[in-house]
C-alpha positions, 0 to 999 in steps of 0.5 A: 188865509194868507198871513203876513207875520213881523219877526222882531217883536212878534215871533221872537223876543227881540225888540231890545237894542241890545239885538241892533248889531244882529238886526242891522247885519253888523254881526253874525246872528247867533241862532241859538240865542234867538231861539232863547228868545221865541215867543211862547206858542210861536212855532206851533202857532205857525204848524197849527195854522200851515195844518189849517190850509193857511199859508204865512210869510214873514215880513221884516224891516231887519238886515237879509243876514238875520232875516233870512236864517232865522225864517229859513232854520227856525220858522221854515217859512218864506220870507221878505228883509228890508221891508221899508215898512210902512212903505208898501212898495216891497211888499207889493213887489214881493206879492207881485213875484209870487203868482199865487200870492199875487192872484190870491191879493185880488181878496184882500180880505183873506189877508192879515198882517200880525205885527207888534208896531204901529209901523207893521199897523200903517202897512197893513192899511196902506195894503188894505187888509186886516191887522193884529197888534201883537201886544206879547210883551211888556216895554223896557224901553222907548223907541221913537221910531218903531213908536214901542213903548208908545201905548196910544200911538200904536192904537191911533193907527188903528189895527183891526185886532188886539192880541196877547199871545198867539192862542187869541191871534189864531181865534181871531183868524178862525173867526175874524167877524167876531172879534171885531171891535162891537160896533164894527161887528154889528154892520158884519151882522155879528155880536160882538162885545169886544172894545178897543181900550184906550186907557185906564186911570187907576186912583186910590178908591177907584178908576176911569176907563175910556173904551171905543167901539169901532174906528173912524178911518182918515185914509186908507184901512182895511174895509171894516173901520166906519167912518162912513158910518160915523158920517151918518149919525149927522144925517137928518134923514138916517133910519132907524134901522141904522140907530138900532144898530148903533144902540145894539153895538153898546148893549153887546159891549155892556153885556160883558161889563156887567157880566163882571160880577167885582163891580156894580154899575149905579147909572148909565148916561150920555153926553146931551146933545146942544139945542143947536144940534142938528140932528136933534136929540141924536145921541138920546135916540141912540141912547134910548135903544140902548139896552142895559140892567144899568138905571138910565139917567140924564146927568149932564147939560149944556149951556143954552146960551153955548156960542161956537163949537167943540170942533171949531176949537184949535187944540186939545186945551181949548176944547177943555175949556169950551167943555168945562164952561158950556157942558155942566154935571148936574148938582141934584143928584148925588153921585158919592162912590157911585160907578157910572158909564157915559155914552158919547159919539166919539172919541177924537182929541179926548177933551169930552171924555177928560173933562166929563170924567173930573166933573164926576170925580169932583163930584164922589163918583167912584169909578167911570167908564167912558165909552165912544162909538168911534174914535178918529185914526191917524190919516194914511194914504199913499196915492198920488194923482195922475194928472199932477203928481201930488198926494191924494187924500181919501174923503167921504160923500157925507150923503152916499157913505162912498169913498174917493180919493181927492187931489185938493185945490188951493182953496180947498186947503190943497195944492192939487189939480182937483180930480177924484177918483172913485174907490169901489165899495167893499162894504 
């Protein structure tokens, strides 16, 4: 395994300001402070990995004049400054000009890049290879660019992997299928009840928390993230082998949530499909296969008379109100201080899930957990066309599950030539 690690933030506690002037080669790096300031487990983590075969390289944004005598008397480890993160061109060259770097890049699924931003994550897409958000620190302060301190940014870029300190880093490279988010798992043939957590609101007498599991790619990624899937679900012809891998992917993650003795759970349910739907009923087939010890139950229901769609709708506070007027909770059965969990299909702008979860609160429910088995990334590509020179974007066969990238005409919302290129599938 070839590990790319962040500096700043990852291997040493420096994502202050007040370490700018050092960053920036402005002033002379002080080692004997930065060595204050390693993470706990940094340096054995890096020996224990080496002692595995693994080889590591850090990849900075930092001035040469820090980079390079940190990596060289602290980490003893190869290194790359003035990355230009999440451009990829130097990291690319710098790959190029080692040949074993270079000839070991034609796997790119032996790669992982470990960093504590959404910038180390976007690189790690644009190289499509695996990526650990590095979440070692708690935030004193905001910073705009590297989007520290910005909990939801960072996990909309999408990183494979979550981890707190770099015992759980080096579970996750020992046994990367398995610690992929649950649904994602599923399609690697792996169990897995792990969830990214998108956000707890905690209130007096009790919480709502919303969970995902697996991302929907827009651009570029490492090959395990499931749009293709996602795209699916709409197909009238999907098999039933695939929506008992959808249902398998919940019954995982439910399995360690109610393993969680501090709390029972009263009902499971899911958000109704609308008559229009088309594939009928396709989110109660999936829910049908779910299996749960928690009591099953339809509690909520749209509108028959619903017009438009929640996707049509141009912002956030529009498909609130589309939700709140045509979908309703039902009033026959009292959910007083009752925990209910809510199955949904995806998690985009959050409307479903906000709007669901204040009709069960104003209703007594206690605490609520909503879980989705997608939710959309930011898009991220970094190819151009080499017909016109515009910007490609990478799209989906919504029948094949195949991607390609696109160079959009005019009339397909583009400025581009039209031409496309095929991806090779990895899956």
């Amino acid at each position: 395994m070839i590990i790319f690690l962040d500096l700043d933030g990852t291997l040493i506690h420096t994502a202050h300001s007040y370490f700018k002037e050092m960053k920036d080669g402005i002033i002379d790096t002080d080692l004997d402070l930065i060595k204050r300031y390693i993470f706990p487990g940094a340096i054995k983590f890096i020996k224990e990995e080496q002692a595995r075969g693994n080889t590591l390289y850090i990849i900075s944004d930092s001035h040469p004049r820090y980079v390079n005598v940190i990596a060289e008397q602290i980490f003893n480890l190869p290194y790359l400054s003035l990355a230009d993160k999440p451009n990829d061109i130097k990291t690319l060259n710098f790959i190029d000009s080692i040949p074993e770097l270079k000839n070991a890049f034609q796997n790119k699924d032996d790669f992982i890049l470990i960093g504590d931003s959404w910038l180390d994550i976007a690189l790690g897409r644009l190289l499509n290879i695996k990526t650990v958000l590095a979440q070692f620190y708690d935030t004193t302060e905001i910073d705009v660019r590297d989007g520290i301190g910005d909990e939801r940014k960072q996990i909309k870029q999408g990183p494979t992997y979550y981890a707190s300190n770099f015992k759980e880093v080096a579970n996750i490279i020992s046994n990367p299928l398995e610690n992929l988010p649950a649904l994602e798992a599923v399609f690697q043939g792996k169990a897995s009840s792990k969830s990214i957590k998108f956000n707890l609101q905690k209130y007096a007498n009790g919480f709502t928390a919303f969970r995902c599991l697996a991302r929907q790619d827009d651009g570029e990624c490492d090959k395990y993230a499931r749009a293709d899937k996602y795209l699916k679900i709409d197909d009238p012809e999907r098999s039933l082998d695939f929506l008992e891998k959808l249902a398998l992917s919940v019954s995982n993650f439910l399995k360690s949530v109610e393993s969680q003795s501090e709390y029972r759970w009263d009902y499971l349910s899911y958000v109704s499909d609308k008559i229009t739907t088309s594939p009928p009923n396709k989110m109660k087939e999936i829910f049908d296969l779910v299996e749960s010890s928690v009591p099953k139950i339809k509690l909520f229901e749209w509108d028959q008379n619903v017009i438009g769609k929640l996707r049509n709708q141009p912002n956030y506070k529009a498909r609130r109100e589309f939700i709140a007027r045509y979908l309703s909770t039902f009033d026959t059965i009292d959910l007083k201080d009752k925990n209910i969990i809510v199955i949904d299909d995806q998690f985009t702008s959050s409307a479903t899930a906000y709007e669901i979860s204040t009709q069960l609160r104003n209703k007594g429910a206690k605490n609520i957990l909503f879980v989705a088995l997608f939710y959309l990334i930011l898009p991220l590509s970094n190819k151009t066309c080499p017909s016109c020179g515009m910007k490609m974007h990478i799209k989906i066969n919504r029948r094949k599950g195949n991607k390609f990238y696109s160079c959009p005409l005019p009339k397909y919302g583009g400025n581009g030539c039209g031409r496309t290129i095929n991806i090779p599938n990895e899956q």
